[in-house]
C-alpha positions in Angstrom: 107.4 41.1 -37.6 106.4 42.9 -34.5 108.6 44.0 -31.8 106.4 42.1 -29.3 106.6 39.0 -31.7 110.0 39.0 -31.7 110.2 39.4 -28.1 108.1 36.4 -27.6 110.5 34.5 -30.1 113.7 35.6 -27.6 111.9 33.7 -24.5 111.8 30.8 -26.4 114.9 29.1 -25.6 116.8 26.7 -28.2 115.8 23.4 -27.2 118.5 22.1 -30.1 115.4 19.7 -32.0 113.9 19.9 -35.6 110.1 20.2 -35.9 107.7 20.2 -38.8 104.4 22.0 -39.4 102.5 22.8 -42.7 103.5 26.4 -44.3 101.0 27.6 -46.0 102.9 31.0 -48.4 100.2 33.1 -50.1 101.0 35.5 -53.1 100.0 38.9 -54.2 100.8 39.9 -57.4 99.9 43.2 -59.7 100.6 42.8 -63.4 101.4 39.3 -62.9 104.4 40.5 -60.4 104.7 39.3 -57.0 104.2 42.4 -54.6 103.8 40.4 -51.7 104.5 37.1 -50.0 103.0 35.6 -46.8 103.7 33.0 -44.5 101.6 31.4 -42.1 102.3 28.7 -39.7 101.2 27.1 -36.3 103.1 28.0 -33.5 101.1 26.0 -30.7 102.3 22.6 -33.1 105.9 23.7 -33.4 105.6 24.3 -29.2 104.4 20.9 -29.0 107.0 19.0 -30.5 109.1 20.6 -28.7 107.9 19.8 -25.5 107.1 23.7 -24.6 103.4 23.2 -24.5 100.8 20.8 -23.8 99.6 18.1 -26.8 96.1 18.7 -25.5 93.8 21.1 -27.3 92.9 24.6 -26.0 89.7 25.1 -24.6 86.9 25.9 -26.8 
């Protein structure tokens, strides 16, 4: 994680609700060992539920 990511992450207060979004984890492995796991996720839908952005899409 970057240090500007996880500065963003600080100014998001704790709005003390669950959310859900699909976590897609991809795998790198090398002689059938995993090197390398990564995680990707939507943060504009786990925003949303919250009620820290808008449920309208962004403009194209």
């Amino acid at each position: 994680m970057t240090k500007e990511t996880r500065e963003a992450l600080v100014l998001v207060p704790s709005a003390g609700h669950a959310s859900r979004c699909l976590t897609p984890a991809v795998f790198l492995f090398e002689d059938e060992q995993p090197v390398c796991e990564r995680v990707y996720f939507d943060t504009a839908t786990i925003l949303t539920q919250l009620g820290l952005a808008s449920s309208l899409p962004f403009p194209a």
